[in-house]
matplotlib code that plots the C-alpha trace (Angstrom):
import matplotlib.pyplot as plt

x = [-48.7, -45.3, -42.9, -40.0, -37.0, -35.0, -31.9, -29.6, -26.0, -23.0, -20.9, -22.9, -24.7, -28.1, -30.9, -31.4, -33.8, -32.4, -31.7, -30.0, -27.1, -29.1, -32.6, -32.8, -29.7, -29.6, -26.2, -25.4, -22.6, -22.8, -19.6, -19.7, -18.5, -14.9, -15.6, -12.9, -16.1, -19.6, -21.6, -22.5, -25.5, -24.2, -22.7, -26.6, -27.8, -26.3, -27.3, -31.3, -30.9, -29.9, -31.9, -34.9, -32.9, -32.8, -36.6, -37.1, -35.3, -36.6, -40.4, -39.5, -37.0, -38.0, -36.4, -34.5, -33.1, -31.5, -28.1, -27.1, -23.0, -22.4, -18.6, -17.4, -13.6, -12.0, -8.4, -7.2, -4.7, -7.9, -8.9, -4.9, -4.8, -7.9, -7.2, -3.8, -5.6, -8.3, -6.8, -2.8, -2.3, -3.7, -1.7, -2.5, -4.1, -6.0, -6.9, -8.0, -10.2, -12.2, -12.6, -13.8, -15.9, -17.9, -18.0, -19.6, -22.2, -22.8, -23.5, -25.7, -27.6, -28.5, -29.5, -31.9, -33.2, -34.0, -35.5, -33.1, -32.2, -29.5, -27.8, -27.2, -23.9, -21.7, -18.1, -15.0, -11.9, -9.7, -11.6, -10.2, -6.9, -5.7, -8.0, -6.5, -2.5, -4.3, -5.5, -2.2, 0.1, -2.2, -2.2, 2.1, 2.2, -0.6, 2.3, -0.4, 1.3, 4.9, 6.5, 8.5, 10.1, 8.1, 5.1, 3.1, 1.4, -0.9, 0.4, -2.4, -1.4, -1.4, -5.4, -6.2, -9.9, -8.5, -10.9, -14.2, -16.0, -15.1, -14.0, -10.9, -7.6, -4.8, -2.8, -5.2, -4.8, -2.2, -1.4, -4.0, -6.1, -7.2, -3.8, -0.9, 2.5, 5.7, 9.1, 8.8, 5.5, 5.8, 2.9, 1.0, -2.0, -0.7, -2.2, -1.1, -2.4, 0.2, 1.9, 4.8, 3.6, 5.8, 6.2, 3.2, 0.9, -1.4, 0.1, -0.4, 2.5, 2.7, 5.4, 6.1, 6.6, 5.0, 2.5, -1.6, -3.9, -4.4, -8.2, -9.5, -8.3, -10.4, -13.5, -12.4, -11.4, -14.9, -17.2, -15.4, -15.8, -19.0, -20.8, -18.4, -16.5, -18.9, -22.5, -25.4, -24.8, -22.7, -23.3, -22.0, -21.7, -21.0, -17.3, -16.6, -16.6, -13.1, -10.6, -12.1, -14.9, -12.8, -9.3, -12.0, -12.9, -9.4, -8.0, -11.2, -11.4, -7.6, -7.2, -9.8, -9.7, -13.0, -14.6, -16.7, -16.8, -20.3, -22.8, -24.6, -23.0, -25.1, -24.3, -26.1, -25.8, -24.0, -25.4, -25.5, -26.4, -28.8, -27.5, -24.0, -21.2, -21.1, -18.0, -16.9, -15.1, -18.7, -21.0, -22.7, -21.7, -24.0, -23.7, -26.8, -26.7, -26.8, -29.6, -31.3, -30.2, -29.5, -31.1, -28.3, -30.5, -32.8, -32.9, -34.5, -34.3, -35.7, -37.3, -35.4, -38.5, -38.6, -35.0, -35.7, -38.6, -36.9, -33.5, -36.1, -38.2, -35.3, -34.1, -31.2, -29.2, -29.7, -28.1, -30.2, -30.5, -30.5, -32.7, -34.7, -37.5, -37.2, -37.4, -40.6, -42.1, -41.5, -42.7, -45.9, -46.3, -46.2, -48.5, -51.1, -50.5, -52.2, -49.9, -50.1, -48.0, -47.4, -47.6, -51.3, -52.4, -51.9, -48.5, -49.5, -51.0, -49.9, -48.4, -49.7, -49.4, -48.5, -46.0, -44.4, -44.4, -42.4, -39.9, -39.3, -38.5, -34.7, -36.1, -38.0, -38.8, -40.4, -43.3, -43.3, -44.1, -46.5, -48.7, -48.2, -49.5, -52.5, -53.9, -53.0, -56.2, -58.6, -57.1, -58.1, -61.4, -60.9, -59.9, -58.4, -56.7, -55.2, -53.5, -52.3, -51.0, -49.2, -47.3, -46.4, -45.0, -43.3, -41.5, -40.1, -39.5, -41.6, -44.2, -45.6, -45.4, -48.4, -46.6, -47.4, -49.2, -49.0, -51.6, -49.7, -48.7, -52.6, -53.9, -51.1, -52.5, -56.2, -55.9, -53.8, -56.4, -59.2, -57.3, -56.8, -59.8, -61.2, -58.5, -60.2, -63.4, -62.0, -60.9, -57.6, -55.8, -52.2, -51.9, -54.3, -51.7, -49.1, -50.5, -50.8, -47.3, -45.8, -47.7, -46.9, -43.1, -43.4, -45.1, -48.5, -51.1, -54.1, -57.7, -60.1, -63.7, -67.2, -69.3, -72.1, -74.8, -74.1, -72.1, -69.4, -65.6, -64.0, -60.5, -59.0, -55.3, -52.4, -48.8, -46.8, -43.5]
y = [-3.2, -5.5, -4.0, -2.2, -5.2, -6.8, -8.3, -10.8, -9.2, -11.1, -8.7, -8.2, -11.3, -10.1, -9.3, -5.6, -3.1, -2.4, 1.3, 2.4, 5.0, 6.5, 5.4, 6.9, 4.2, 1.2, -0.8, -4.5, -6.6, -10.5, -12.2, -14.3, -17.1, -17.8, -19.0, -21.9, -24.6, -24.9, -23.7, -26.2, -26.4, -25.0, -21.8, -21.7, -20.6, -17.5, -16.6, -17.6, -15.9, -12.2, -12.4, -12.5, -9.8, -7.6, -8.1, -7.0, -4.0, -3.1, -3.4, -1.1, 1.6, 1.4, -0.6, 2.6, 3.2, -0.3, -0.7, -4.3, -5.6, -9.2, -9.9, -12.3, -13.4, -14.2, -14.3, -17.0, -19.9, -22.7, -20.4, -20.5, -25.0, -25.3, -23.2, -25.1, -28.4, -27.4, -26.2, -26.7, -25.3, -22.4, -19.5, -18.9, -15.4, -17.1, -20.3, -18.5, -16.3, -19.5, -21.0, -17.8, -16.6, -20.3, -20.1, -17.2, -17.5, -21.2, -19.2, -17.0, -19.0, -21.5, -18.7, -17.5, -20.6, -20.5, -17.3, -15.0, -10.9, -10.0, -7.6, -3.9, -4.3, -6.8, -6.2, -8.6, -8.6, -7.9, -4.9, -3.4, -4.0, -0.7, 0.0, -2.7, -1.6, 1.6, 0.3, -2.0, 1.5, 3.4, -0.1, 0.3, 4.0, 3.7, 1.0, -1.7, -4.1, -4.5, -6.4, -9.4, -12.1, -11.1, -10.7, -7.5, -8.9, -7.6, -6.9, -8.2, -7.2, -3.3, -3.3, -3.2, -4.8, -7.3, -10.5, -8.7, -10.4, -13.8, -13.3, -14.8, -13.9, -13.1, -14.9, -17.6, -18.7, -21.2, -22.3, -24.8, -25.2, -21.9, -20.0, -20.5, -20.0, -19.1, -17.4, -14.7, -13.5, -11.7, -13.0, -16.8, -15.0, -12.1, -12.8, -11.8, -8.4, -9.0, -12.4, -12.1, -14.1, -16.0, -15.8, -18.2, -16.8, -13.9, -10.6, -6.8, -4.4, -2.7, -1.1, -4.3, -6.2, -7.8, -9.9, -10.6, -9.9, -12.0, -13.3, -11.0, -7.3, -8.2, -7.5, -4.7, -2.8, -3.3, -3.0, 0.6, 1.6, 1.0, 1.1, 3.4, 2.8, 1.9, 0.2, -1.0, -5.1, -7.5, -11.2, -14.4, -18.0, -18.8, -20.4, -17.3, -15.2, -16.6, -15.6, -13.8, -11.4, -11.0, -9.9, -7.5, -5.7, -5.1, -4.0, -2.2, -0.3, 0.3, 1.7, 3.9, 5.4, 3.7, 2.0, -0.4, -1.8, -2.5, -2.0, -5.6, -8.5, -11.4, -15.1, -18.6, -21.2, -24.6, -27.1, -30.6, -33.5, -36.2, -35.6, -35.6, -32.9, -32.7, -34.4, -36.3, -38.8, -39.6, -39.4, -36.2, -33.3, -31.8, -28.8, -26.8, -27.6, -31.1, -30.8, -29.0, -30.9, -34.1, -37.2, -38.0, -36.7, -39.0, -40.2, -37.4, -33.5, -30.6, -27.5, -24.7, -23.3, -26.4, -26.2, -22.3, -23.5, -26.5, -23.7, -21.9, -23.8, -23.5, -20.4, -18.8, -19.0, -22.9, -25.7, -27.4, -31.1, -30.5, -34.5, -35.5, -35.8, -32.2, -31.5, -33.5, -32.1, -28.5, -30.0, -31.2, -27.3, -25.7, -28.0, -26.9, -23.2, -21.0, -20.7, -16.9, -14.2, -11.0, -8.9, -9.8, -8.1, -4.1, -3.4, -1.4, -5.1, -5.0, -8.1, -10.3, -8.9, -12.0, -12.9, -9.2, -9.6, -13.2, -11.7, -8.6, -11.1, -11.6, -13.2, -15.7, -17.5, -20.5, -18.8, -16.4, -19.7, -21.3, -17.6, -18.4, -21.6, -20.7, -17.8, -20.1, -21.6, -18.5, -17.2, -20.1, -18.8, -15.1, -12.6, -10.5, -12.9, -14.2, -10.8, -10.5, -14.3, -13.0, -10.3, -12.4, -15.0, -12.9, -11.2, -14.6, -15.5, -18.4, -17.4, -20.4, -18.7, -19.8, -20.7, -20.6, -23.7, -24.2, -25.6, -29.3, -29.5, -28.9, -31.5, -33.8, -33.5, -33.2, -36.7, -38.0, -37.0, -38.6, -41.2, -41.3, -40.5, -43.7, -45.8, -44.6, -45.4, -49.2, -49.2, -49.1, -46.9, -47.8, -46.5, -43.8, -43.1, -43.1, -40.9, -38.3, -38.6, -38.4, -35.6, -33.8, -34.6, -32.4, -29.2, -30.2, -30.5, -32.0, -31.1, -34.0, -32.6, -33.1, -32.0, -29.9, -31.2, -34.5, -35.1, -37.3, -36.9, -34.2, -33.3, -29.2, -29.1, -26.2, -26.1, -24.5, -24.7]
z = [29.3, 29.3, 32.4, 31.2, 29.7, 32.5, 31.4, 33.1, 33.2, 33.5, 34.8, 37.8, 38.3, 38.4, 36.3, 36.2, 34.4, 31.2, 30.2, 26.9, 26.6, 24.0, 23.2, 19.7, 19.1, 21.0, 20.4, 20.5, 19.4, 19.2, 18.2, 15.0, 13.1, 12.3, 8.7, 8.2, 8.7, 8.6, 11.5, 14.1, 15.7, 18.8, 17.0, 16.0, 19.3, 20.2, 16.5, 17.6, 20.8, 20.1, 16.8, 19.3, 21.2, 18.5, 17.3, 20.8, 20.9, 17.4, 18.7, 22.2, 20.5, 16.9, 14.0, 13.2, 16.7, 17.1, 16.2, 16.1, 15.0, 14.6, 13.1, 10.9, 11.9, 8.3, 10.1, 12.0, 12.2, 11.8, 8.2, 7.0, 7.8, 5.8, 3.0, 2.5, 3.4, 1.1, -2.0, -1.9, -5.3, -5.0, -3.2, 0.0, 0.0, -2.7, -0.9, 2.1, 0.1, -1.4, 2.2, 3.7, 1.2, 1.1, 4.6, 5.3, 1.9, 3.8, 7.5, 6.1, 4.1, 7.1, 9.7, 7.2, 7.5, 11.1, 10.4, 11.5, 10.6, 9.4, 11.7, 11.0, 10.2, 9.9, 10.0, 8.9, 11.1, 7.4, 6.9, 10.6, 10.5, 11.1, 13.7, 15.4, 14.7, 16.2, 19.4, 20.2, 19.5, 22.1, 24.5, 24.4, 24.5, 27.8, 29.4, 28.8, 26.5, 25.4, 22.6, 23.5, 20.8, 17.8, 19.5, 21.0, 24.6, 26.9, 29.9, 32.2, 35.4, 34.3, 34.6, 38.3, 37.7, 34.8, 35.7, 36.6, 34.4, 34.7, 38.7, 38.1, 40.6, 38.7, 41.4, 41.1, 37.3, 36.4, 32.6, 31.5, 28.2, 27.9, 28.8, 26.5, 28.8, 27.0, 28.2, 26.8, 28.6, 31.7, 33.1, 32.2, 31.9, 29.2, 25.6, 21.9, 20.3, 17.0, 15.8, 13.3, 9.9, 7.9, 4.3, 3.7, 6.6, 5.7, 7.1, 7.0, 7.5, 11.0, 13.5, 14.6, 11.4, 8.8, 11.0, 11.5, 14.9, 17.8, 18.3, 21.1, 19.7, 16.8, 18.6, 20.2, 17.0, 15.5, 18.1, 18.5, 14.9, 14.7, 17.8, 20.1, 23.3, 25.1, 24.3, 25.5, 25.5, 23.9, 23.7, 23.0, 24.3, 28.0, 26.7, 25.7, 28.6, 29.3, 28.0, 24.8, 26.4, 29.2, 27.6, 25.0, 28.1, 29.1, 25.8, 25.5, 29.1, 28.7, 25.2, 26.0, 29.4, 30.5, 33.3, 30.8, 27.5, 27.5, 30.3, 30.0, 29.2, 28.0, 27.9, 26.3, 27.6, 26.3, 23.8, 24.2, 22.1, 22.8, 26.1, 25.7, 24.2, 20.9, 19.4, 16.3, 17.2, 19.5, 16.2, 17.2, 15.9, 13.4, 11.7, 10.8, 7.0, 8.0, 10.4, 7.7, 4.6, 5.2, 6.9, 9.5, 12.6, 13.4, 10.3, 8.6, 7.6, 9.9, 8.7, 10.2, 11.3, 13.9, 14.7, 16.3, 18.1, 19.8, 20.7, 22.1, 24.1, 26.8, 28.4, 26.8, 30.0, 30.5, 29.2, 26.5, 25.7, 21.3, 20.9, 18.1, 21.0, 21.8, 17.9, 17.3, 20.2, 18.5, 15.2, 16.4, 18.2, 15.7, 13.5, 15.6, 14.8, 12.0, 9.2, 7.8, 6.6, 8.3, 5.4, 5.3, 9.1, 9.9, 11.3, 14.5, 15.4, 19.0, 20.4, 22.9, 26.2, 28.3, 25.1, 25.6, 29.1, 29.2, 27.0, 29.1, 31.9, 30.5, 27.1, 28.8, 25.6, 27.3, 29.1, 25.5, 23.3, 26.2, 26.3, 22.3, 22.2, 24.4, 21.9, 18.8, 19.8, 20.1, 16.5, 14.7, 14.6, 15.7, 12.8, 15.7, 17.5, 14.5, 13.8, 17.4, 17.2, 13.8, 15.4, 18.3, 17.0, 14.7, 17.9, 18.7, 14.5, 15.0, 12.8, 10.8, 7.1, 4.5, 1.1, -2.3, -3.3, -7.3, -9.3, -10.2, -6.5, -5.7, -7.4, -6.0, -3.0, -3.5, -5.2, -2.3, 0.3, -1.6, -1.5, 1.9, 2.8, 0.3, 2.9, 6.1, 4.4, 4.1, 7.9, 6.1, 8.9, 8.5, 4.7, 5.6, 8.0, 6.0, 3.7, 6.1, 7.9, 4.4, 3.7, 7.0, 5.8, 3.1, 5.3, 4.4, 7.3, 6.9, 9.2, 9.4, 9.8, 8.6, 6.3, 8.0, 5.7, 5.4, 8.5, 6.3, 6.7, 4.7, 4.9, 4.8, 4.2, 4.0, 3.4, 6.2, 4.3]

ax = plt.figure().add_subplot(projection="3d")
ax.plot(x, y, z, "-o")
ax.set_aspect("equal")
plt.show()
């Protein structure tokens, strides 16, 4: 029996036995994409990471009992420069409509592709605007914010404990890249709640004017709607603990009269590239439809199946090195797994103990996917083990799926690996490799054996994709 889950909490700095607020509804919220662009693959990440989070959850509490909020942000100055970059004819509210809807179809169809849930709910900042208008009237009426050249501010020397999580010193912070410093602030630190917006800016009516909502109240507003003032964990990437997760808890905490905003906060770490930040101008930045559609990594596509693995063969907390070695070394993993589906084995399969118990250890997916790889081998031939394999990997979304193999692309291959096999035959191992690498490019493994009769080579295959 797997020990009770352990989580690593920013806030604190330690990893600390998890317990819910309410076990019959366990509540996370994750921030999302902004949709102006297409995912990178570091944006893909925290997606991988609190998808496994929230399969976790789902197998302790229940898949009823698990409340899990992920926002998409469809208002922001990056959305309004592409939409009038993008389609300058259009109107605006128009334009930005096209960019965000594409966006977000784009987002979702990729994570699905590396195999993750979609979350219980998944709110859009336009749909919460006047939870936010209600949140900056209660921040002004509490003496929290104030409204200063257009602009409503939070006042960030009103909140006492403002820089808990981030354990920054007020008198400590000095404008820089992530603090914007104008006169009319009364602090460097204070950030916008509400921005006026011009006649061809997006803009909702409020007390304050026609205007739109800074970036940080946006999370704020919709975590409250819809999983309450406070919750069990919220997540994100470690760049956004400051300013964004930081100025949410104050806005939060204030608004609402309360200590916290979320009792564990969890952070992933950063992605790099080949061993170097991602960038454009450096040649690599990829987004995940490229990784998974086109040949500009390493010269070839990547399954997305193989693209989870590789995110998770490091610990959520660490950096990781995103190479096309790391991604051929989770290829070649998980070509020596059973492919299955996990519709096929009875659902009160148990998983894997030693799996369970890595990922109770603050979602330690690397000693998860090593206690994975270890009864791979014992459920090749095992009936049992294959069903206890299933539901583990399954836990991590990792599970090799068996596809449907038609009748023309069965022959294909059957003549392919005669062929082949014809090749080896002749001592012909470099097309009889070639065969089989091609093959393997398309999701189709082949098992050299031999014939228990008459001892000559025969050749199993499956596709895995």
């Amino acid at each position: 029996m797997a020990a009770g889950l352990k989580l690593y909490n920013t806030l604190t700095r330690e990893k600390m036995a998890f317990e819910p607020i309410d076990k019959d509804n366990v509540r996370m919220y994750v921030c999302g994409p902004t949709v102006y662009d297409f995912a990178h693959i570091g944006n893909a990440r925290p997606v991988i990471v609190f998808d496994v989070l929230f399969r976790l959850l789902r197998h302790i509490y229940g898949e009823d009992h698990v409340t899990y909020a992920r926002n998409i942000t469809d208002v922001d100055d990056k959305i309004n420069a592409r939409a009038l970059r993008d389609y300058p004819d259009l109107p605006l509210n128009e334009a930005i409509a096209h960019v965000t809807r594409k966006t977000a179809d784009q987002f979702h169809a990729d994570v699905a592709r590396l195999g993750c849930l979609e979350p219980t709910v998944e709110p859009r900042a336009t749909d919460n605007i006047a939870q936010m208008i209600s949140i900056i009237e209660t921040l002004i009426a509490k003496g929290h914010a104030y409204v200063a050249a257009g602009e409503v501010l939070f006042d960030t020397r009103s909140m006492a404990s403002y820089g808990q999580l981030s354990k920054r010193n007020l008198d400590e912070q000095q404008a820089g890249a992530r603090i914007a410093v104008e006169t009319h602030k009364k602090h460097p630190g204070d950030f916008v709640l509400w921005k006026l917006s011009s006649d061809n800016e997006p803009g909702w009516e409020s007390p304050w004017g026609r205007g739109r909502p800074g970036w940080h109240i946006e999370c704020s507003a919709m975590s409250r709607r819809y999983l309450g003032e406070i919750f069990d964990i919220h997540g994100g990437g470690l760049d956004l603990i400051f300013p964004h997760h930081e100025n949410e808890i104050a806005q939060s905490c204030c608004a609402n009269g309360t200590d916290v905003m979320a009792n564990v906060w969890m952070h992933n770490g950063f992605v790099q590239v080949e061993g170097r930040k991602m960038s454009k101008s450096d040649g690599n930045f990829f987004t995940i439809n490229e990784l998974l559609e086109a040949e500009t990594f390493g010269g070839r596509k990547w399954p997305g199946e193989v693209l989870r693995l590789a995110m998770l063969m490091t610990h959520y907390r660490e950096p990781i090195d995103f190479s096309v070695k790391r991604l051929e070394e989770a290829e070649r993993l998980l070509a020596k797994w059973p492919a299955m589906n996990i519709a096929d084995f009875d659902p009160q399969t148990r998983p894997d103990p030693c799996v369970l118990e890595a990922l109770h250890d603050d979602l330690n997916t690397v000693a998860a996917i090593q206690a994975l790889h270890g009864l791979a081998g014992e459920a090749q031939a095992n009936a049992e083990k294959r069903a206890v394999f299933a539901v583990s990997a399954a836990l991590l979304g990792v599970l090799p799926q068996k596809a449907e193999v038609s009748d023309d692309l069965a022959a294909a291959v059957e003549a392919l690996v005669a062929m082949r096999l014809e090749m080896l035959k002749a001592k012909n191992f470099a097309e009889a490799d070639k065969i089989r690498d091609d093959l393997a490019a398309k999701g189709i493994q082949l098992k050299d054996g031999k014939d228990k009769e008459t001892g000559e080579r025969v050749t199993a295959w499956e596709l895995k994709r």
